[in-house]
Backbone as CSV, one residue per row, in Angstrom:
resi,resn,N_x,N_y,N_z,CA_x,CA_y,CA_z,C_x,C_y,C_z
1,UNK,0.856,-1.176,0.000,0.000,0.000,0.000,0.896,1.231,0.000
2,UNK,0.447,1.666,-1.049,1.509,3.205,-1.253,1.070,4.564,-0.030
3,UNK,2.564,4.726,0.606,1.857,5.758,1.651,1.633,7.058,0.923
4,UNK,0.533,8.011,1.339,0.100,9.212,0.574,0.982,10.448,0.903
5,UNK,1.132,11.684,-0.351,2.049,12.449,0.436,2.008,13.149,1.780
6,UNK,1.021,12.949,2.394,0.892,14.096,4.134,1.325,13.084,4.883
7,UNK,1.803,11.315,4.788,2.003,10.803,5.876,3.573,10.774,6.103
8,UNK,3.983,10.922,7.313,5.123,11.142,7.579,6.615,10.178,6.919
9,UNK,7.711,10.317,6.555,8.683,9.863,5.988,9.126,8.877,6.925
10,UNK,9.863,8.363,7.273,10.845,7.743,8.580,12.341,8.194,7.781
11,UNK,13.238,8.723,8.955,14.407,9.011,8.247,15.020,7.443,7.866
12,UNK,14.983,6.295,8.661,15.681,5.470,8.250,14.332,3.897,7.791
13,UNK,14.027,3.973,7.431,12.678,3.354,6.926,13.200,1.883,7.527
14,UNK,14.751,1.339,7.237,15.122,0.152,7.403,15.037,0.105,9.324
15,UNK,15.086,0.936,10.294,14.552,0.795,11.371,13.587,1.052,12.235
16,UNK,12.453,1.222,11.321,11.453,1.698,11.842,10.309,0.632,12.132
17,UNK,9.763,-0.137,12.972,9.231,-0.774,13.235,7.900,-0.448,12.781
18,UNK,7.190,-1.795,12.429,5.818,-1.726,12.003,4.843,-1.725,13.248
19,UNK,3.968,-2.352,12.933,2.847,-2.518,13.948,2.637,-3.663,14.381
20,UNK,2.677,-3.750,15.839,3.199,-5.251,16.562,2.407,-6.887,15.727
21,UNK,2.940,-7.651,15.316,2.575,-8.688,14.694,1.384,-9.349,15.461
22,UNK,0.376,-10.092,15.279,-0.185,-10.909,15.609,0.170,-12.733,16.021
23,UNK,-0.818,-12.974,16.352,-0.704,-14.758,16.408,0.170,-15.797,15.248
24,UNK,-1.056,-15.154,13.919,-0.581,-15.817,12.796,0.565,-15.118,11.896
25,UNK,1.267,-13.857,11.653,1.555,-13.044,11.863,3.255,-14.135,12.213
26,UNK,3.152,-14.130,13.780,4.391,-14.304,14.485,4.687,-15.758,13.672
27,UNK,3.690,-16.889,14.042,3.852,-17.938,13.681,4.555,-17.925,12.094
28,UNK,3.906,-17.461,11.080,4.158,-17.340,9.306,5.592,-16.697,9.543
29,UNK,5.249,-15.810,10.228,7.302,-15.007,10.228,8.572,-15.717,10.481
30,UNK,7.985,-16.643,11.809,9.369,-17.470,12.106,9.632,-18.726,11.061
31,UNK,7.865,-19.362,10.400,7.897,-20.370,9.921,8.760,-19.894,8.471
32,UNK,8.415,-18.733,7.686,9.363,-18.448,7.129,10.751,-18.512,6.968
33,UNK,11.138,-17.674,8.253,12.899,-17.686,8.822,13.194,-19.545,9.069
34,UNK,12.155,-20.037,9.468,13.209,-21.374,9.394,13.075,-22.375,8.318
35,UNK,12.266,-22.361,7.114,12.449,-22.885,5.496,13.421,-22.603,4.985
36,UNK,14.214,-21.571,5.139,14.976,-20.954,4.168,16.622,-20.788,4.974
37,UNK,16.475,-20.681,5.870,17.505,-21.346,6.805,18.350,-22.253,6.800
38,UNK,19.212,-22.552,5.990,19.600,-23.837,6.102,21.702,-23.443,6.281
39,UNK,21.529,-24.062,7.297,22.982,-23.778,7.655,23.008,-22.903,9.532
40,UNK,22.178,-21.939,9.489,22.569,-20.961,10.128,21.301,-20.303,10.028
41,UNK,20.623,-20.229,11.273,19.207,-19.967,11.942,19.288,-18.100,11.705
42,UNK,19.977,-17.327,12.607,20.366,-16.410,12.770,20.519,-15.445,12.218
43,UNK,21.484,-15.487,11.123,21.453,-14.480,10.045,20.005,-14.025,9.224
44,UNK,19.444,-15.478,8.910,17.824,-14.936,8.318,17.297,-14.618,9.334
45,UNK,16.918,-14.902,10.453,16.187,-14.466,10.992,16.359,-12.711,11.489
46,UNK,17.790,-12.291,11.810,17.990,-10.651,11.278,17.263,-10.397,10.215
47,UNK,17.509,-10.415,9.062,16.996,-10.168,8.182,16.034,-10.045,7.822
48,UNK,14.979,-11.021,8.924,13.597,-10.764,8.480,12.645,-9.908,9.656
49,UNK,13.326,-10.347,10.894,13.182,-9.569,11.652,13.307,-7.849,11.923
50,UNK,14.555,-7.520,11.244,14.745,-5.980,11.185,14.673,-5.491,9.730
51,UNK,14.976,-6.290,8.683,14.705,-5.506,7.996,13.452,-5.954,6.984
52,UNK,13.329,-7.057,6.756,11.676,-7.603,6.183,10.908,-6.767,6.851
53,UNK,10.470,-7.381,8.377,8.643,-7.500,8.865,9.049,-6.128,9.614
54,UNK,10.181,-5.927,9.736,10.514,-4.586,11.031,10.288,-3.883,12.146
55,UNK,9.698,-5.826,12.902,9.364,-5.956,14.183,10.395,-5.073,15.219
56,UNK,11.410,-5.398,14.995,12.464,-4.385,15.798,13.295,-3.823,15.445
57,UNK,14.127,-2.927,15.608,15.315,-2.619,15.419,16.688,-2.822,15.244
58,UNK,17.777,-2.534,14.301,18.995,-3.103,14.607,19.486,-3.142,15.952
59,UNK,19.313,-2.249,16.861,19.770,-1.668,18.329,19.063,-2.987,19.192
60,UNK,17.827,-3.381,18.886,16.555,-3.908,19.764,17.244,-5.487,19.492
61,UNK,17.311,-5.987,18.010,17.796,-7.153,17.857,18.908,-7.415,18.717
62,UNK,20.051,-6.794,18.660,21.261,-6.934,19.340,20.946,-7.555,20.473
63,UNK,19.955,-6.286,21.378,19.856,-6.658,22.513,18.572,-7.854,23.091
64,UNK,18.265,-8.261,21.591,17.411,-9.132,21.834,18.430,-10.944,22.186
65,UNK,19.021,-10.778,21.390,20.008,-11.455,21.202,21.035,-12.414,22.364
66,UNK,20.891,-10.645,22.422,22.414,-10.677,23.809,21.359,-11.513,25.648
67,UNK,20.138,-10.874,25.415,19.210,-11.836,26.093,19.406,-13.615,25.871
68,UNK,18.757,-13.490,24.500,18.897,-14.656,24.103,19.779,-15.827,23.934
69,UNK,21.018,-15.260,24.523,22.349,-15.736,24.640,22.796,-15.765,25.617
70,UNK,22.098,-15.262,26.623,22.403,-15.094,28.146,21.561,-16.647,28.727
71,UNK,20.249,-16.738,28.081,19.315,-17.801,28.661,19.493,-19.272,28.351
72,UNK,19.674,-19.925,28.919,20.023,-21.301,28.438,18.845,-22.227,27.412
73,UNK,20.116,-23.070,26.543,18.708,-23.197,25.242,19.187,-22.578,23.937
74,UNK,18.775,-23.052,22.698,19.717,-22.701,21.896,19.144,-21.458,21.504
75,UNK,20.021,-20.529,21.120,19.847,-19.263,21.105,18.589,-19.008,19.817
76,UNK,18.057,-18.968,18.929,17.538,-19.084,18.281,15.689,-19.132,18.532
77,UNK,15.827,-19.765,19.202,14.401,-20.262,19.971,14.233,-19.798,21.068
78,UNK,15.406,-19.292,21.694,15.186,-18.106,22.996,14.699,-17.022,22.368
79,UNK,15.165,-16.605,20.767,15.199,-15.655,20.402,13.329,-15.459,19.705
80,UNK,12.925,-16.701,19.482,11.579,-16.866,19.040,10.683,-16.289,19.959
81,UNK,10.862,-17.493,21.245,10.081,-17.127,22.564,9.933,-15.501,23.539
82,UNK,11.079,-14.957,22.733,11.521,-13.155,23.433,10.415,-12.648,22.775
83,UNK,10.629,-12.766,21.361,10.105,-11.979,20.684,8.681,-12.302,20.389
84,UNK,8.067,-13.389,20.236,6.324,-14.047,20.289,5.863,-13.097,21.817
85,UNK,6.579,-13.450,23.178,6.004,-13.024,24.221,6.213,-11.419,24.324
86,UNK,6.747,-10.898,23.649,6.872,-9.435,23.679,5.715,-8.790,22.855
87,UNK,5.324,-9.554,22.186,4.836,-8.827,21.257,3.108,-9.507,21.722
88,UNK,2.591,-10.882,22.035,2.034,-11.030,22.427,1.839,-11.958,23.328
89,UNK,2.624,-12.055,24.258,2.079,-12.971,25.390,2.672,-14.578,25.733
90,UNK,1.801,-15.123,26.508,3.005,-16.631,26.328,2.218,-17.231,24.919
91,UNK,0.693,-16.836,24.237,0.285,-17.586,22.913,1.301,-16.868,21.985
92,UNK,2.053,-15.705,22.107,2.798,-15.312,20.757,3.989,-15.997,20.676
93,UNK,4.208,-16.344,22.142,5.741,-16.916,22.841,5.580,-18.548,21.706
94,UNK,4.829,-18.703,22.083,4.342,-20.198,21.628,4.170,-20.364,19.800
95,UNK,3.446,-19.873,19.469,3.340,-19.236,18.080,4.508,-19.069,17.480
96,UNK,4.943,-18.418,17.930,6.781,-18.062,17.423,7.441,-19.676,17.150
97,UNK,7.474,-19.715,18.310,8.054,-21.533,18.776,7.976,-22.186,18.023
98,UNK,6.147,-22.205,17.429,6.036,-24.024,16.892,6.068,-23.629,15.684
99,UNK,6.673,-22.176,15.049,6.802,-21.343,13.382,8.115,-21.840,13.312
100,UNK,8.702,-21.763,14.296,10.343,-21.945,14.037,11.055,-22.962,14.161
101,UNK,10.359,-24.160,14.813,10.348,-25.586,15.151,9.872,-26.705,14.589
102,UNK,8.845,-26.463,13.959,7.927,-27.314,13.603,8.170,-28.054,12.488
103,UNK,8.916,-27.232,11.061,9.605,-27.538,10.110,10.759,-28.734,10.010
104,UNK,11.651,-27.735,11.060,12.702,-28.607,11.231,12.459,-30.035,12.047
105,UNK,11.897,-30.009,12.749,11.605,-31.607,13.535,11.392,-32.061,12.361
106,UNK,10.451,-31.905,11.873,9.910,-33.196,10.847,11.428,-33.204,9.967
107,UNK,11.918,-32.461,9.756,13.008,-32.410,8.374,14.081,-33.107,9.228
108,UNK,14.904,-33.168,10.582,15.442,-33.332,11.300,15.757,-35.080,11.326
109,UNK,14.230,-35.282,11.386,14.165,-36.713,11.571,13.708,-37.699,10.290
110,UNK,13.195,-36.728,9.141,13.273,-37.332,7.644,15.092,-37.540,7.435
111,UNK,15.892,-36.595,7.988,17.037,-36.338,7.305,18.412,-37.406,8.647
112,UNK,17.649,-37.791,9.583,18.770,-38.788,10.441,18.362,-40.250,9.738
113,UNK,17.124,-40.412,9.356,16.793,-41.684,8.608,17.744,-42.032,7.515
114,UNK,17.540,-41.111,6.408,18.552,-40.823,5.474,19.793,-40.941,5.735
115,UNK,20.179,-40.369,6.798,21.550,-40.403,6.971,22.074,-41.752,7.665
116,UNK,21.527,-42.104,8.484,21.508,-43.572,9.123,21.935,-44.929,7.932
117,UNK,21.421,-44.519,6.855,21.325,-45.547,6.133,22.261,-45.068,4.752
118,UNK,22.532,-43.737,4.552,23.572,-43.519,3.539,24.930,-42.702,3.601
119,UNK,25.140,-42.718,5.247,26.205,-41.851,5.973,27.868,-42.128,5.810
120,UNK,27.997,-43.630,5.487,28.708,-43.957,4.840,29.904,-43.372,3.643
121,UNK,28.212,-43.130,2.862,28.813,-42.769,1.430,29.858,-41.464,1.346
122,UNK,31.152,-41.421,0.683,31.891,-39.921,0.840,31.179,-38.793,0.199
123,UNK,30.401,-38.828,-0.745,29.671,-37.548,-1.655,29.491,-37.296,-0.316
124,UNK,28.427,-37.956,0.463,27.458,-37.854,1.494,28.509,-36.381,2.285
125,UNK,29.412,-37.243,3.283,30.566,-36.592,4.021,31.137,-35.374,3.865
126,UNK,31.374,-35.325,2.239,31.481,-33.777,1.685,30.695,-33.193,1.460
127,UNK,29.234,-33.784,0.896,28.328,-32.479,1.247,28.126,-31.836,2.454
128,UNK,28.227,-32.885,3.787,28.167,-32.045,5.190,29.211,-30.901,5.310
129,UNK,30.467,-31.324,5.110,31.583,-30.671,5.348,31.433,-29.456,5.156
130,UNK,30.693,-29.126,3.278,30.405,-28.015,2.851,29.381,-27.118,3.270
131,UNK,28.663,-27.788,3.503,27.114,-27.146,4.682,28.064,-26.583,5.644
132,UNK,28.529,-26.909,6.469,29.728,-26.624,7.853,30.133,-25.408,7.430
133,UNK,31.313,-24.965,6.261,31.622,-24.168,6.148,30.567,-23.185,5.796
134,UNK,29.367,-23.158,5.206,28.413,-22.661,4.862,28.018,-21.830,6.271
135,UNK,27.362,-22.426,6.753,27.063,-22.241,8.256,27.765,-21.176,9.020
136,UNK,29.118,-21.655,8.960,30.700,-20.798,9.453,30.271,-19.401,8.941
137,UNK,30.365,-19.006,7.618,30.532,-18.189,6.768,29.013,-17.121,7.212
138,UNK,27.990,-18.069,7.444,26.643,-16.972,7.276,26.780,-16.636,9.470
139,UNK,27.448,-17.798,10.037,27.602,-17.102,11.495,28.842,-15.502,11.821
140,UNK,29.924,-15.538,10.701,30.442,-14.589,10.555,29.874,-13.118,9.942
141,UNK,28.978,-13.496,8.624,28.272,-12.059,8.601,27.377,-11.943,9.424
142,UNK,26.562,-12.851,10.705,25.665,-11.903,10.959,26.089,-11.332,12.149
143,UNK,27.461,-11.880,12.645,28.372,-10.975,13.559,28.471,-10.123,13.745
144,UNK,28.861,-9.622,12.127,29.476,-8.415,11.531,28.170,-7.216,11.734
145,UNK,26.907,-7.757,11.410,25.764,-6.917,10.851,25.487,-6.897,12.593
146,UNK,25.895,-7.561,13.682,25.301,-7.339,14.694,25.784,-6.099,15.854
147,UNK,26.976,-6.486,15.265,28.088,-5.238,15.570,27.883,-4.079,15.435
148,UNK,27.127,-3.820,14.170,26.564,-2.563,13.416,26.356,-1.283,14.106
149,UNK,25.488,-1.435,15.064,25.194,-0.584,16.329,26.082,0.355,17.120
150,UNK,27.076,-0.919,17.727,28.426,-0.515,17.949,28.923,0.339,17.131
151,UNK,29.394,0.278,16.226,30.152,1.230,15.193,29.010,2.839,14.792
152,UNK,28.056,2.526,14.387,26.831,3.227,14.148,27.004,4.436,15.186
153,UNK,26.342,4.170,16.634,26.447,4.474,18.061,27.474,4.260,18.935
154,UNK,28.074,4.172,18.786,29.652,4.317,19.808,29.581,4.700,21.404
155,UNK,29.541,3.446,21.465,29.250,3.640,23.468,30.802,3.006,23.604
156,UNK,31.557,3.920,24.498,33.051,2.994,25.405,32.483,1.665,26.122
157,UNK,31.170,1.608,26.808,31.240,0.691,27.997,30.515,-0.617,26.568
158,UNK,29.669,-0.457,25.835,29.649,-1.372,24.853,30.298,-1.895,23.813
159,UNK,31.355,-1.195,23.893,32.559,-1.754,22.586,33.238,-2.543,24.034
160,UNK,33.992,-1.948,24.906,34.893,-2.759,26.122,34.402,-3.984,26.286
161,UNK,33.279,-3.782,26.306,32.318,-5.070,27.080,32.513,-6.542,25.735
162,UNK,32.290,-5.819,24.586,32.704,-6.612,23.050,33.959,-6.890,23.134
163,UNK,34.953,-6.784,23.118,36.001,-6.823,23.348,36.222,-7.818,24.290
164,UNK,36.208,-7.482,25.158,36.489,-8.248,26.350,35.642,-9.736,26.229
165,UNK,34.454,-10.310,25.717,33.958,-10.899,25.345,34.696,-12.110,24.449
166,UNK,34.935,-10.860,23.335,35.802,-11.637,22.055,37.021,-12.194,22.438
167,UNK,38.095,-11.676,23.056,39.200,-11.934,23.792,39.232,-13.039,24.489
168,UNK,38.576,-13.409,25.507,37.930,-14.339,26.608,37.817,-15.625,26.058
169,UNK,36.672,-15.308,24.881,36.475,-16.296,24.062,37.492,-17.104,22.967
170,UNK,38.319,-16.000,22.902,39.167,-16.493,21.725,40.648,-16.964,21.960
171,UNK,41.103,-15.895,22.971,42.446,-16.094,22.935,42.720,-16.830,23.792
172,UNK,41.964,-16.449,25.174,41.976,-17.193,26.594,40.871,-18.685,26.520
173,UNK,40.274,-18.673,25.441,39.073,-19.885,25.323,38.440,-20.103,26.728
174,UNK,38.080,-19.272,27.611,37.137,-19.461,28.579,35.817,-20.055,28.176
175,UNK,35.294,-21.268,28.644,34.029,-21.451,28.461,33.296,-20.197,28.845
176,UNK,31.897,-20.404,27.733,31.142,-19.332,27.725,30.376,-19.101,29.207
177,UNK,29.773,-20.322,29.955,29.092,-20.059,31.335,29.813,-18.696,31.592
178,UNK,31.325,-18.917,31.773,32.393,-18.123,32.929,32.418,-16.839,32.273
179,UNK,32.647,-16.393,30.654,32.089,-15.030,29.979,31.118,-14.508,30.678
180,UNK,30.291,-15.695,30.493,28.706,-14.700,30.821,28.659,-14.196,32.293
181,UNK,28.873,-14.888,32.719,29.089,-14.750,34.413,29.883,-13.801,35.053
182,UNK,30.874,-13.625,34.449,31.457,-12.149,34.632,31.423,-10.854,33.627
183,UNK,30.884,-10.728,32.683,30.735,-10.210,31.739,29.133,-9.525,31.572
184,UNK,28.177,-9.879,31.952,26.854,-9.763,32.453,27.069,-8.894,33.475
185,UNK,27.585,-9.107,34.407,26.515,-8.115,35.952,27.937,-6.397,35.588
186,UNK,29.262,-7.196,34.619,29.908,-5.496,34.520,29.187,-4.814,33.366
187,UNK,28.283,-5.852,32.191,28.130,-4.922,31.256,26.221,-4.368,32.122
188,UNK,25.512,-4.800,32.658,24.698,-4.399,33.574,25.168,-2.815,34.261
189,UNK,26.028,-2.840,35.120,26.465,-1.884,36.123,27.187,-0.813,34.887
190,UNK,27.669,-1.357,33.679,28.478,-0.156,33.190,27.124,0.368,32.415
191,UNK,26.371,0.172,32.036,24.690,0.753,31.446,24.510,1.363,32.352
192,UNK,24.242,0.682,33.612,23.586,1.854,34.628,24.139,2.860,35.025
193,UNK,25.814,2.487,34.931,26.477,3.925,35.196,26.482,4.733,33.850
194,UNK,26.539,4.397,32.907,26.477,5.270,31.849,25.031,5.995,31.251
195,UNK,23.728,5.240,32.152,22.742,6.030,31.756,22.855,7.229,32.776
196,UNK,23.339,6.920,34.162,23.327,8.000,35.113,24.237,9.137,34.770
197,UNK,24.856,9.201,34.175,25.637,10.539,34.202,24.697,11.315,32.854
């Protein structure tokens, strides 16, 4: 629907949120994001989330995320259940869920049958391999696109906090529990000190 000229512009149209989704709505959105998915949950689901349906924001995703990565459970489906119950309740929570789930079970367990019985084969082996790197490749851009914010908006206590994260993780290989666990209640306290001043 073409907007008319007296209704207002949005300066950035790509973050401007629509009008909160519904039941069927939530359900069709995630069931979408997870058909087309293959490799790497995440990246589409940005994509359809902020900039398709434009339920939230680049800023909002992040921190939808960074929730969703805090809660135990694979991040993805934390990320369903945030966003269904935000928008409507524990039925949107749910809705979300069985949009983003429902696909893959059945495909999950068409595709261990299959594999059970032709796992063997090397084509087989290298096609996984290549999915793998696939996967790799779409978890690195949506890194990059998640980062965005950061660079965009430039907070010290949210780049440190990135940093320190990445480091932890990488150089020092701390399991993630022990990141989160110390990394959580400073990036908490450095928000609150940085909204107070």
């Amino acid at each position: 629907m073409a907007a008319s000229p007296t209704d207002p512009v949005p300066a950035d149209s790509r973050a401007a949120p629509h009008p909160p989704p519904g039941l069927a709505q939530l359900f069709l959105g995630f069931l979408s994001v997870t058909v087309v998915a293959f490799g790497g949950v995440l990246p589409i689901a940005r994509r359809a989330l902020v900039e398709r349906y434009r339920w939230v924001t680049p800023e909002e995703f992040t921190e939808l995320i960074g929730l969703a990565q805090f809660l135990p459970g694979p991040n993805i489906v934390n990320l369903a259940v945030v966003v269904g119950g935000r928008f409507q309740g524990p039925l949107g929570a749910l809705a979300a869920f069985l949009g983003l789930t429902l696909v893959p079970a059945v495909g999950v367990v068409l595709v261990s049958v299959v594999f059970t019985r032709y796992g063997d084969i090397g084509a087989v082996s290298s096609m996984l391999a290549g999915l793998a790197a696939a996967a790799a490749g779409l978890v690195i851009a949506m890194a990059a696109r998640m980062a965005e914010p950061l660079w965009r908006h430039p907070r010290l206590h949210s780049s440190a906090i990135a940093i320190a994260a990445f480091l932890a993780m990488t150089l020092v290989s701390l399991p993630l529990a022990q990141v989160m666990a110390v990394l959580l209640p400073a990036a908490l306290a450095l928000s609150w000190w940085a909204h107070r001043r």
